[in-house]
C-alpha positions as CSV (number, residue, x, y, z in Angstrom):
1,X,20.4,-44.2,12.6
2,X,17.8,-41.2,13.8
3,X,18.4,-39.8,17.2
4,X,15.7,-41.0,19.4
5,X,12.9,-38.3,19.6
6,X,14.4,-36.6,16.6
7,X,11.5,-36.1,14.0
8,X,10.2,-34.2,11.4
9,X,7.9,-32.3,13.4
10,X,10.4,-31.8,16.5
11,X,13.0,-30.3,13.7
12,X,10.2,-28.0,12.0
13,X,9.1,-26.8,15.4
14,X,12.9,-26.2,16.4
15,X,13.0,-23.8,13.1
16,X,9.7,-22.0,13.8
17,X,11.2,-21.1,17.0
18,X,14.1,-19.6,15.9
19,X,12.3,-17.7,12.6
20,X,10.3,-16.4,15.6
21,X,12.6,-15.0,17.7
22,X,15.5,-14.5,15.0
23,X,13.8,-14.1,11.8
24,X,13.2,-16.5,8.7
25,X,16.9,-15.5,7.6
26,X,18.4,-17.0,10.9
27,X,16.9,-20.4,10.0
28,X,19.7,-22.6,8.9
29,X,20.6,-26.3,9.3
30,X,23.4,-25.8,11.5
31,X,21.2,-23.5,13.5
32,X,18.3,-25.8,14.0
33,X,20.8,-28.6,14.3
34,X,22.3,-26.6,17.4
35,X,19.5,-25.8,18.9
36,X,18.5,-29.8,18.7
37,X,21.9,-30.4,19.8
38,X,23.0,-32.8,16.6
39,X,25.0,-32.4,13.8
40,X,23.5,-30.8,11.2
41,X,23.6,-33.9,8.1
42,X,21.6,-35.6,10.8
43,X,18.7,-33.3,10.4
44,X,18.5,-34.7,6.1
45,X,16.5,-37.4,7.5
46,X,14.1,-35.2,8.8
47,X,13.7,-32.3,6.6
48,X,14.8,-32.2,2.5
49,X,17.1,-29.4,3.2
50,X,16.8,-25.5,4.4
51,X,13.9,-25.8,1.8
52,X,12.1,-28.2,3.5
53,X,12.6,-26.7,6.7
54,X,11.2,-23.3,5.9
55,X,8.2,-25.2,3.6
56,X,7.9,-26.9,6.9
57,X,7.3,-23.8,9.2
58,X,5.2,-22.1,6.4
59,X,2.7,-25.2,6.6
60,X,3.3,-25.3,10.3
61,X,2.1,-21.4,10.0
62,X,-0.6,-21.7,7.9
63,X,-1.9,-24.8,9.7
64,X,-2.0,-22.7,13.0
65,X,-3.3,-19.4,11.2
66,X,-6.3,-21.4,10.0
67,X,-7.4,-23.2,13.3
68,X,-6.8,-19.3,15.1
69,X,-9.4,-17.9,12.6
70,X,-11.5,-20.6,12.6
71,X,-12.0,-20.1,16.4
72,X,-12.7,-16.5,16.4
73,X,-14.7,-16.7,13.5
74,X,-17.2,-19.6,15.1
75,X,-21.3,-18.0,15.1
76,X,-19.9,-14.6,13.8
77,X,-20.0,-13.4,10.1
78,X,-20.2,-9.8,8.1
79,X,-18.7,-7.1,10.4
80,X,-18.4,-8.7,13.8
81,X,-16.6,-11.7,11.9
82,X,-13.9,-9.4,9.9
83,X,-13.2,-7.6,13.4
84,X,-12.9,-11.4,15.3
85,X,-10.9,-12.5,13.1
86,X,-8.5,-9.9,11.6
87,X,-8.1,-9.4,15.9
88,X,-7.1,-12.9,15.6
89,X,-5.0,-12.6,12.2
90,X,-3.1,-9.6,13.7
91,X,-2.2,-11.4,17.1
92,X,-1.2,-14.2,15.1
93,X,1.4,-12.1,13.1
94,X,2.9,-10.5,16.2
95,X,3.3,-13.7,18.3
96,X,4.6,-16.0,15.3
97,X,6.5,-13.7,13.0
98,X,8.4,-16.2,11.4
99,X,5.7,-18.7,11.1
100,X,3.9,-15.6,9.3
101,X,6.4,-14.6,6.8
102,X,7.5,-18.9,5.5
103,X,4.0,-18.9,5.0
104,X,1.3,-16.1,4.5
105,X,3.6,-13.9,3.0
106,X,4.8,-15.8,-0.4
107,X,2.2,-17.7,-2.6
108,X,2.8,-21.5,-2.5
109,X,4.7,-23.2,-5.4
110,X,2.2,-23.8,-8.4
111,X,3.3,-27.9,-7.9
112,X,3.0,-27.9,-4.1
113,X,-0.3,-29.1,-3.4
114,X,0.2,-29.6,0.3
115,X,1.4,-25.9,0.4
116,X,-1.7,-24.5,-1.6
117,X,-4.1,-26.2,0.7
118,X,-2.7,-24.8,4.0
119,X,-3.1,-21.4,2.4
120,X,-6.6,-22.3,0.8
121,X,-7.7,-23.3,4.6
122,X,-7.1,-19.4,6.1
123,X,-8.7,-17.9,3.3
124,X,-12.0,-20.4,3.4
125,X,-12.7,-19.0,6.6
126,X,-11.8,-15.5,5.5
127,X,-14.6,-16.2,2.5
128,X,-17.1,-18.1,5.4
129,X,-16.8,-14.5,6.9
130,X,-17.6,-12.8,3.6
131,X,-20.5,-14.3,3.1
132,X,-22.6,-12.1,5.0
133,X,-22.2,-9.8,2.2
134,X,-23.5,-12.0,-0.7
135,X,-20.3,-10.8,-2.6
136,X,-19.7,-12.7,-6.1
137,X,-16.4,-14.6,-6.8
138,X,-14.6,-11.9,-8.3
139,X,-15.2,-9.1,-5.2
140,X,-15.0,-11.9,-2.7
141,X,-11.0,-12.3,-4.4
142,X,-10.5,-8.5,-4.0
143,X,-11.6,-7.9,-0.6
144,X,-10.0,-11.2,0.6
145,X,-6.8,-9.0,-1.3
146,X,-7.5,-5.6,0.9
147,X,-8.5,-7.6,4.1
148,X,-4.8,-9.6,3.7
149,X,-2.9,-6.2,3.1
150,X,-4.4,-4.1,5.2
151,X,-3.8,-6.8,8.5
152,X,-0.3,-7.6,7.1
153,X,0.5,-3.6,7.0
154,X,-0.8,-2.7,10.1
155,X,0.4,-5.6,11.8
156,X,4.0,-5.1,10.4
157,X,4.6,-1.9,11.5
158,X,3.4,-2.3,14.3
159,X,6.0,-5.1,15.1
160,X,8.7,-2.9,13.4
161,X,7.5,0.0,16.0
162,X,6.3,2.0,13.0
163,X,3.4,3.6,15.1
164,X,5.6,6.4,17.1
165,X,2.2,8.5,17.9
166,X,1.1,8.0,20.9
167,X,-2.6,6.5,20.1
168,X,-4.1,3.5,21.3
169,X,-3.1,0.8,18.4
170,X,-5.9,-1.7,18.8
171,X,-8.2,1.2,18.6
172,X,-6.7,2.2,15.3
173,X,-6.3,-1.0,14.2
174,X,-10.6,-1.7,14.8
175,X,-11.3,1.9,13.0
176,X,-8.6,-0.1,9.8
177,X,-11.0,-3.4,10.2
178,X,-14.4,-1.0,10.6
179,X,-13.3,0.9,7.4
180,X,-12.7,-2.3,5.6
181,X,-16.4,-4.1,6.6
182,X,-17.9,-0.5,5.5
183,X,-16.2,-0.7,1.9
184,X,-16.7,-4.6,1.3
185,X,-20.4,-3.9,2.1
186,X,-20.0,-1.0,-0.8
187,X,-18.7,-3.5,-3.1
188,X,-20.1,-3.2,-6.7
């Protein structure tokens, strides 16, 4: 029988705690299990596995990455809207670094339909942003592409402490998004 209170969602959250503040890698059964204080077989009628917890935090991740943009992106679009929400994108990545890497990192499985539209929800209000620039489907792909990189870069170093100069990073990191809006509105 279940543990009372003991869920799916109560075990994914449990993991996206611990990819947080351990890393994906650190997200086991047993360590999940501990953390929920059960044994770990109890947590197979929860989750399908250390797969299905990790697919868990990734939709968990996505889920919450979408609703973040969405909110900074609301009444903003071209310029002011890529520096909203990349803002938001980056603070996202350094609060929820697990979260981030189950599920922005990797493209979903092919067959995983759930998966593809959690990720298909962040970038439709990366593309609502875009519009401003009347872009066609093809440029609209690439500078989704740069957009992604250049937050995921930035934003991993900076967790990493790759920045040792001693300049102000969110002013750095609005030239990066500033650069960006400049060469999507350039796109041919």
């Amino acid at each position: 029988m279940p543990r009372a209170g003991l869920d799916h969602d109560v075990v994914v959250a449990a993991a996206a705690e611990i990819a947080d503040a351990e890393g994906l890698e650190a997200v086991t059964l047993a360590r999940v299990a501990a953390a929920l204080g059960v044994k770990p077989p109890s947590l197979y009628n929860h989750v399908a596995g250390r797969d299905g917890l990790l697919r868990g935090v990734a939709l968990l991740g996505l889920g919450e990455l979408a609703a973040t943009l969405r909110e900074a992106a609301i009444g903003r679009s071209g310029a002011d809207g890529l520096q909203a929400t990349a803002q938001a994108y980056r603070a996202y990545v350094l609060a929820h670094p697990g979260r981030y890497a189950a599920g922005a990192i990797a493209a979903p499985a092919p067959d995983d339909a759930e998966h593809q539209a959690a990720g298909a929800a962040v970038l439709e209000v990366m593309r609502g942003v875009l519009r401003r620039w009347s872009l066609d489907d093809e440029q609209t792909l690439h500078a989704l592409r740069a957009i992604r990189s250049a937050i995921h870069g930035f934003a991993s170093l900076e967790a990493a402490g790759g920045f040792g100069i001693k300049v102000d990073l969110d002013t750095s990191f609005q030239h990066l998004i500033a650069a960006l809006a400049v060469g999507v509105g350039r796109a041919d």
